[in-house]
N, C-alpha and C positions, 0 to 999 in steps of 0.2 A: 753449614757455616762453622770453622773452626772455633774453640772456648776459647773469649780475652784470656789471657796469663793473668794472675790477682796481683795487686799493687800494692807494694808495701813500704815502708822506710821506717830506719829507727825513731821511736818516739812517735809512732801513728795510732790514732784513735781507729779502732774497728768496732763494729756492730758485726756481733757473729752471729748468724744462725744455721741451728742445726740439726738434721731433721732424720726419722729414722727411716730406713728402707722401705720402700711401696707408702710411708705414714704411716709405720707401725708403731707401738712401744717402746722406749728407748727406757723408761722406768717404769715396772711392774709393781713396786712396793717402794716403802721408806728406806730399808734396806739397799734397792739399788738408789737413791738419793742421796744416801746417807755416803757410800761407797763411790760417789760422781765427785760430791762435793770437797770427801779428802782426799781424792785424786786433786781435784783441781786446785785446792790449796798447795800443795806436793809442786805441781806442775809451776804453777804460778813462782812461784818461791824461788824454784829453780832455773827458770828461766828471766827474773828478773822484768815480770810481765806485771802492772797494775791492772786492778778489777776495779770499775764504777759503778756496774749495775749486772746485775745476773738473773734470768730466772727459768725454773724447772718447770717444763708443761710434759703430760706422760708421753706424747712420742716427739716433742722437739724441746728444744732449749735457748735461751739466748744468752749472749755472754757481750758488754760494753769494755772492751779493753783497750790499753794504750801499750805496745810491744819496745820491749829494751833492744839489748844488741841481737836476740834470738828473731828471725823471723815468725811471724801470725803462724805460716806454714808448717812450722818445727813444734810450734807450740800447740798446735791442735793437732799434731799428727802423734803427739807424746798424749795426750791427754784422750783423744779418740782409740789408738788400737789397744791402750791397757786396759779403758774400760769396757771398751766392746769383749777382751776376751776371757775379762771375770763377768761377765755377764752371760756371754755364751756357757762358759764352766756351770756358772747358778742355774743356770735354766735349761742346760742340755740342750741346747740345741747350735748350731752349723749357720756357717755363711755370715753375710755383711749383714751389720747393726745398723751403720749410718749410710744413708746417700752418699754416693761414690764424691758429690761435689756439694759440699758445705757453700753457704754466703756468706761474702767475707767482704763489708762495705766500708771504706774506706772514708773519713767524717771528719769534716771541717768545725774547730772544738765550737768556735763562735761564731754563727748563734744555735749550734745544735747539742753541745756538751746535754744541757738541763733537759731539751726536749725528749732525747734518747733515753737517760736513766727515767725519767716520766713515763716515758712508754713501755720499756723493759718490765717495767717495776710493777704496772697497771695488768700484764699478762694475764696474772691466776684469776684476777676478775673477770676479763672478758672469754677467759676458757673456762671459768664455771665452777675451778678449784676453791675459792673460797667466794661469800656471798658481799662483802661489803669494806669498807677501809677498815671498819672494827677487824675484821676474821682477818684482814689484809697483814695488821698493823704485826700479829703472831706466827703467820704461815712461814716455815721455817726455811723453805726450799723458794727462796725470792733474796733479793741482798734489801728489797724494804727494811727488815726486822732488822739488819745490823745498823742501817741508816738512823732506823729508831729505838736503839740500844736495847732492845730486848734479846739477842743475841750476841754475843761479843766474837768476833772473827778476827783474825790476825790479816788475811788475805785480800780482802776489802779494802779499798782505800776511801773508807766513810769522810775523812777529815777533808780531802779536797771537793767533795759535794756538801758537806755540812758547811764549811768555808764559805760558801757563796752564798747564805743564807743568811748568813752574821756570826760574829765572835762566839757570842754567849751559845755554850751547847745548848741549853733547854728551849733557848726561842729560835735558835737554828733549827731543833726538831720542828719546832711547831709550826713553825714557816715552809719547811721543807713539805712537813704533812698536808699543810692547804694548799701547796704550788699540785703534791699528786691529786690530791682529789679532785681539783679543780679541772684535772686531764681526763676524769671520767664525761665528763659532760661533752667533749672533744671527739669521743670517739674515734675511729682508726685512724691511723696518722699511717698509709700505705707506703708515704714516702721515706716513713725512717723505717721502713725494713725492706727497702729495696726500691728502683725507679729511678734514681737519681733526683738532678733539677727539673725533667721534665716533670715528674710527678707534685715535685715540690711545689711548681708556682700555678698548680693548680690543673694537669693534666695536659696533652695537645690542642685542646682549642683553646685556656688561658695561653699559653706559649704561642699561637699563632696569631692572638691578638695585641699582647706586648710587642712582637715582630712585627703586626703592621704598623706600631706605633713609633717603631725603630730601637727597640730594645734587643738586643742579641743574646745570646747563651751559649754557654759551650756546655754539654751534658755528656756524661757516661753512667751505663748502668752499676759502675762497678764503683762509684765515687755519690758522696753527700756535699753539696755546698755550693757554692755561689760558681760565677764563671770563672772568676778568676783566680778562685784555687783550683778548682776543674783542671784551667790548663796548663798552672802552675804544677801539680800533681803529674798531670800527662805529660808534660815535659818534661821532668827530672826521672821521668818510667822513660821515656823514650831515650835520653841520652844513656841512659844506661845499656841501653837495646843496641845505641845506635856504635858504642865502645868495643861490646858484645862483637857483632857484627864487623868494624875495622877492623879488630884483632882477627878474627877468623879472615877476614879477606886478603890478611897481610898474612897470612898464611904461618903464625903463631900457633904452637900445640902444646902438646903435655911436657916435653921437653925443653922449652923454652920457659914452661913456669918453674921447673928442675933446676933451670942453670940458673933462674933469678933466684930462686929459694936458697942453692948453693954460693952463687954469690955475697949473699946480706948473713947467711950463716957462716959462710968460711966452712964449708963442707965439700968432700965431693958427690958425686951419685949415686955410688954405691953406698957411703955411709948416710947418706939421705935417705935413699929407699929400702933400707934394714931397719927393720925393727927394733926398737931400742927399750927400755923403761927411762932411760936419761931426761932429766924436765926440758931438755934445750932443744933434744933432740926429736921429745913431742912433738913440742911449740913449734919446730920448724916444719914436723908433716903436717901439722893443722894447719897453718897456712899454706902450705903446699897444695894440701885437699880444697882451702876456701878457696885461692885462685882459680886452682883446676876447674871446677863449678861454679862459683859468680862470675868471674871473668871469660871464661873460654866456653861456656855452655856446657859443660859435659854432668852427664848424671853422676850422683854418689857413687849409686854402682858401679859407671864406667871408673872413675878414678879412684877407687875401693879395691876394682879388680890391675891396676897399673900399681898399686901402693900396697899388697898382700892384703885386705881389710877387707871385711865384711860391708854387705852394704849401711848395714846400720852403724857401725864402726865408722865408716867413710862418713856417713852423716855427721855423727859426734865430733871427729874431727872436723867437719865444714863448720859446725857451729861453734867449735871451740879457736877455730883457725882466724873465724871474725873475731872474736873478741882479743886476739893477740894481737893481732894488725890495726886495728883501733887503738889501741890502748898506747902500741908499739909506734906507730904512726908509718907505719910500714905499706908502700905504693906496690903496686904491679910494676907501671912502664915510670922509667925516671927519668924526670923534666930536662 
């Protein structure tokens, strides 16, 4: 059976986790911790991505984000192969770090925001890393400690989970601290690290008995939340798919995103697909590159190799190409 494609849209909360090859080591010392964690500030920054909860276990990780105009995608694919290849460099050794396919869960903020940074956060206990909320309260490699100012972080965004706690920092901490602890006594919570609804309301024979009482559900493994963000979620992925799709069947290609791009520029083709340093004449192959790949399906590489660019090149411009068409309010097809 084919992989779901991962669902994404600006402004989406994800529960990332991330696991190393076979369950191997992804952190051998403090050292690679230390070199994870300013990569991901770096990454974070860059790509205009918020962090609410984080935490370092030695062969996986988890990270609670909410994604800006950069895709989940872009941002773990920046953050996974720089670290995987000063790691490989540190340790001499070859081949894949991470599992070829990351989880990447898709979360509905209310009522799951609080329970996810709770569980994130609770990790280094139930993996043995530190012994109790004391040892918790200082482990450096968790975002707890920034939550509870013993660390000061830039990249964290402490103030929107302190917020919910109350105004006052010191009793926001201390409220904050008895909501985690209190998640010890809970125990695993399987359905915020994957499962979806099914798992949430209590496994298939809870779900089969709310069904005979006429309760319905719509579940995906790759989504956190109620039904009707489920299909609220699945429907804004589908019409995407399903635009995808007309355009290709209307038999639209690389060059009809050419003559739109040259249209809204006042360009031709050739000074389109020439290289330039000019800012205008970037801006116009970034969007050229985004269309080419969100709209028309085609890979970086395929429109990297049609636009002289690398495929990592061709990337940069698809991510740089969203934020000009957003900002610019600039369509594909016009009304």
């Amino acid at each position: 059976m084919p992989r779901k494609s991962r669902i994404d849209a600006p402004g989406a909360l994800h529960h990332i986790i991330c696991r190393g090859i076979e369950r191997r080591a992804i952190f051998e010392d403090d050292d690679d911790r230390d070199r994870f964690v300013e990569r991901l500030a770096v990454v974070l920054e860059q790509t205009g991505t918020l962090c609410y909860a984080w935490a370092l276990i030695p062969n996986h990780f988890h990270l609670l984000i909410r994604t800006g105009s950069i895709p989940v995608a872009g941002v773990m694919r920046r953050l996974l192969t720089g670290y995987a290849v000063n790691f490989n460099l540190r340790h001499r050794r070859r081949g894949h770090l991470f599992q070829n396919r990351y989880k990447s869960i898709l979360c509905q903020e209310e009522p799951y925001l609080l329970g996810l940074v709770r569980y994130i956060q609770l990790n280094p206990i139930r993996a043995g890393l530190v012994a109790d909320m004391q040892s918790l309260d200082g482990y450096p490699y968790c975002g707890h400690t920034r939550l509870m100012g013993k660390i000061k972080s830039g990249f964290q965004d402490t103030e929107k989970v302190l917020s919910m706690f109350g105004q006052a920092r010191r009793e926001a901490r201390k409220r904050y601290r008895d909501f985690v602890r209190k998640g010890l006594a809970a125990g695993k919570r399987p359905e915020l690290a994957g499962g979806g609804l099914i798992r949430s309301v209590g496994g298939w024979r809870a779900l089969k008995e709310l069904r005979r009482e006429g309760v319905h559900f719509k579940s995906d493994e790759r989504l956190l939340g109620d039904s009707d963000f489920v299909d609220s979620v699945l429907k804004a992925a589908d019409e995407k798919l399903d635009r995808r799709y007309r355009l290709q069947a209307e038999g639209y290609g690389f060059e009809d995103v050419v003559a739109r791009v040259c249209e809204i520029y006042h360009w031709n083709r050739r000074e389109l697909l020439s290289w330039g340093k000019q800012r205008r004449r970037a801006m116009a192959r970034s969007v050229l590159a985004y269309w080419a790949v969100r709209e028309l399906g085609m890979s970086a590489r395929e429109a990297g190799e049609k636009m002289g660019l690398s495929p990592s090149a061709a990337s940069r411009c698809v991510q740089r190409g969203e934020r000009v068409a957003a900002s610019d309010g600039l369509v594909f097809e016009k009304s």
